[in-house]
C-alpha positions in Angstrom: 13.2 -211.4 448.3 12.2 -209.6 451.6 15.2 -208.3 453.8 12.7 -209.9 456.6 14.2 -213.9 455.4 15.3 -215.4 458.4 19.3 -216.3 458.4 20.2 -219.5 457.3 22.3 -222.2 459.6 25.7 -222.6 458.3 26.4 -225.1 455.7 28.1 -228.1 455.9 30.9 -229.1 454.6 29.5 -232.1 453.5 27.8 -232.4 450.1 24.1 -231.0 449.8 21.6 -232.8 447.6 19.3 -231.3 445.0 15.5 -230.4 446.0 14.1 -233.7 444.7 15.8 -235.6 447.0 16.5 -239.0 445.0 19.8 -240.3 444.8 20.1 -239.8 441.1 19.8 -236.5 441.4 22.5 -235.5 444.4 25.0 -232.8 442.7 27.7 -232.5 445.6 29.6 -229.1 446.1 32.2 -228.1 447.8 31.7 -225.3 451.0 34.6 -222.8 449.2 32.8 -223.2 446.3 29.7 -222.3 446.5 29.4 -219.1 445.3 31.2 -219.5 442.2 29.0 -222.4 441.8 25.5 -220.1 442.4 27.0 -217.4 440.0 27.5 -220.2 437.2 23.8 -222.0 438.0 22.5 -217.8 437.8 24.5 -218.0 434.2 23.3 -221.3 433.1 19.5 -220.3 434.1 19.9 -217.0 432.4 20.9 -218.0 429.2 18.6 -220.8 429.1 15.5 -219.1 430.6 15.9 -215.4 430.7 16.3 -213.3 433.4 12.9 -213.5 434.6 13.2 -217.3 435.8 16.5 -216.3 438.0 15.5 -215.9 442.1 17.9 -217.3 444.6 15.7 -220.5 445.0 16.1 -221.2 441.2 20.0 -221.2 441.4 20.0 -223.1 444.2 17.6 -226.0 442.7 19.8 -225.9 439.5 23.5 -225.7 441.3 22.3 -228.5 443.7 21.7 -227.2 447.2 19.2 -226.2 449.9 17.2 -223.3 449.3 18.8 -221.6 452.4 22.5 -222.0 450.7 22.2 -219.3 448.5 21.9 -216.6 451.8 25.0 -217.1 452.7 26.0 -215.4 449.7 23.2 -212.9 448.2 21.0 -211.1 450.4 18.6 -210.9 448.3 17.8 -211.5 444.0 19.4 -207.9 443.4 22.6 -208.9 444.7 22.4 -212.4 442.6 21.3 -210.5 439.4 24.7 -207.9 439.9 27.1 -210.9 440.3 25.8 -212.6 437.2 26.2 -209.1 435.6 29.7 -208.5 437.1 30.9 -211.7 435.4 29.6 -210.1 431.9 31.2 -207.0 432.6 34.5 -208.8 433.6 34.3 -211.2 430.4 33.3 -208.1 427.9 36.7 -206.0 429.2 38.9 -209.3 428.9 37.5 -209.6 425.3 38.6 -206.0 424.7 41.6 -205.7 426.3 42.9 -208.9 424.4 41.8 -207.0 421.0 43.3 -203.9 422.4 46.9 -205.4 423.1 47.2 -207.6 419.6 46.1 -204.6 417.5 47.7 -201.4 415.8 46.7 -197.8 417.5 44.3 -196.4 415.2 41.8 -197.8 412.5 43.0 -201.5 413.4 42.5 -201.2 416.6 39.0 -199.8 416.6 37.9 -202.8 414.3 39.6 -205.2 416.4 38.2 -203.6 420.0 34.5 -203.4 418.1 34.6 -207.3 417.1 35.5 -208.2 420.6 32.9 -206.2 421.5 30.1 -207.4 419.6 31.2 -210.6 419.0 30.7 -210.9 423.1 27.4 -209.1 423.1 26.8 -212.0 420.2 28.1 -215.1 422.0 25.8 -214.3 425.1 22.8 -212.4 424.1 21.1 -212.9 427.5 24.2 -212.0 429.9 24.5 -209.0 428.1 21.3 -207.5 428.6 21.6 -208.4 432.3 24.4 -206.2 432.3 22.8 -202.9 430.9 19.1 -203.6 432.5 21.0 -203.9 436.1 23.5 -200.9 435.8 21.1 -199.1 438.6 22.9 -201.4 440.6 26.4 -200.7 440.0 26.3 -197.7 443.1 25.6 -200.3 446.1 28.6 -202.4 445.2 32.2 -201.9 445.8 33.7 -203.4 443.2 31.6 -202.2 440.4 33.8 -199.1 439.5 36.5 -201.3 439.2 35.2 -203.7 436.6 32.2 -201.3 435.2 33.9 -198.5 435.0 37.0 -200.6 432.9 35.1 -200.6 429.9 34.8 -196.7 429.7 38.4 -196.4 430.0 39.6 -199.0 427.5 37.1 -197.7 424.8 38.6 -193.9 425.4 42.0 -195.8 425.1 41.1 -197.4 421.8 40.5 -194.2 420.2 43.8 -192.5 421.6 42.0 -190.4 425.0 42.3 -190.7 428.6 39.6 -190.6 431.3 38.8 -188.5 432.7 38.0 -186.5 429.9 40.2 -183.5 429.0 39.5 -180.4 426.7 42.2 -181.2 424.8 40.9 -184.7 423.7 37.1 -183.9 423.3 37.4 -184.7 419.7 38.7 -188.6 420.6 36.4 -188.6 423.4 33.5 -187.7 421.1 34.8 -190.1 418.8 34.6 -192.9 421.5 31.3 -192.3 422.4 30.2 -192.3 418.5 32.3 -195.6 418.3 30.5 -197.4 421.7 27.3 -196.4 420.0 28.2 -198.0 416.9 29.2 -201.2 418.4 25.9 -201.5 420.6 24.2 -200.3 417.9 25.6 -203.1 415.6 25.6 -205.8 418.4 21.6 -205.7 417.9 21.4 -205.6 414.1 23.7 -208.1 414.1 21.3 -210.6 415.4 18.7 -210.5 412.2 18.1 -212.6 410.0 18.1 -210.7 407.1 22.0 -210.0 407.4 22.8 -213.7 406.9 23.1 -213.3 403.3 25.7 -210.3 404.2 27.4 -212.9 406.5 27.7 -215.2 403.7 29.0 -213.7 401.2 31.6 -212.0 403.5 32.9 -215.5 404.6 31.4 -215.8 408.2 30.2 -213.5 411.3 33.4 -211.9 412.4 34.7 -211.0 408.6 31.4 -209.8 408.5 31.6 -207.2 411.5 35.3 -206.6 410.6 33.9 -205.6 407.3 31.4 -203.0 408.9 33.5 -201.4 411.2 36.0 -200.8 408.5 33.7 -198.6 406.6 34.0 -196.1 409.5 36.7 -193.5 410.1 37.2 -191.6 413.1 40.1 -189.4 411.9 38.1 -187.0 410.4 36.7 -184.1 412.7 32.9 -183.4 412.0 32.6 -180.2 409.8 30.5 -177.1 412.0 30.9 -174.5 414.7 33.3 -175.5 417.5 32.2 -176.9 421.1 31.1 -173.7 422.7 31.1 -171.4 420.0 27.7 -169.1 419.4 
């Protein structure tokens, strides 16, 4: 959408009815609402249609308002695409902190964070593309650190580091970033077809990815020259 949109009027307290018009299809909202109720429309239109199909008119036709409503709330279909995207980014680091506080330190803990993980990226394929395709984003919003920049953190925490990153710790912080690769990595493969067998003989999806991220260990340090050395 243009910048150039003229400003909406305010919107009333009382309930809105959906573009058609017909009583059947009013959908009534509540004014402190409304926003919460865009960002779930944005969620239900992106799982169902794909990104492409989500513009501010779109949401407002499927959460049931005017076509103006949405301007009260998203300047334009950037700032609706980040607040769909924050709420993946919200939901992925509540997965993962959950995993992180019921596991072990170590090995258990790395399977239990990576399940969390990819058992998100599983649950909603769409939202979390959305997430990665808008992280150009992130830099115009004030809250994105906070919620974006939680999932850096808590993966450096799973393998025993601290951001930011310290000398000291390259070798966890390495490991980290091997393991985030590994679990983006296995939140695609996951998805074909020809792993079902796998799945089935393991006993189900998440035995399945437990299974996986067993087979790695992080404790051992790579064998070769040291960071920085000729």
């Amino acid at each position: 959408m243009s910048d150039d949109v003229p400003q909406a009027p305010p919107v009333p307290d009382a309930p809105e009815t959906s573009s058609g018009g017909g009583k059947g299809d009013a959908r009534p909202y509540h004014h402190g609402d409304l926003r919460r109720a865009l960002v779930d429309a944005g969620r239900r239109l992106l799982e169902r249609e794909g990104s492409a199909a989500l513009s501010l008119r779109a949401v407002a036709r499927e959460a049931g308002v005017s076509a103006a409503a949405p301007y009260h709330h998203f300047k334009d279909r950037a700032a609706l695409l980040y607040a769909v995207a924050h709420e993946g980014h919200v939901g992925l680091n509540d997965a993962m902190q959950a995993a992180f506080d019921t596991s072990e330190p170590g090995q258990r803990r790395i399977v239990a964070v990576g399940v969390a993980y990819v058992s998100f990226a599983l649950a909603n394929p769409a939202l979390y593309r959305l997430m990665f395709d808008t992280s150009k984003l992130y830099e115009h919003y004030a809250d994105a650190a906070e919620a974006e920049g939680k999932i850096p953190r808590l993966l450096a925490a799973t393998f025993g580091a601290a951001l930011p990153a310290r000398r000291q710790d390259l070798d966890r912080h390495l490991a980290a970033i091997a393991g985030w690769a590994m679990f983006r990595g296995l939140a695609e493969v996951a998805q074909y077809r020809t792993l079902e067998p796998f799945k089935a003989l393991m006993g189900g999806e998440t035995a399945f990815l437990q299974a996986v991220l067993g087979r790695l260990d992080f404790s051992q340090k790579p064998q070769g020259p040291a960071p920085g050395a000729p």
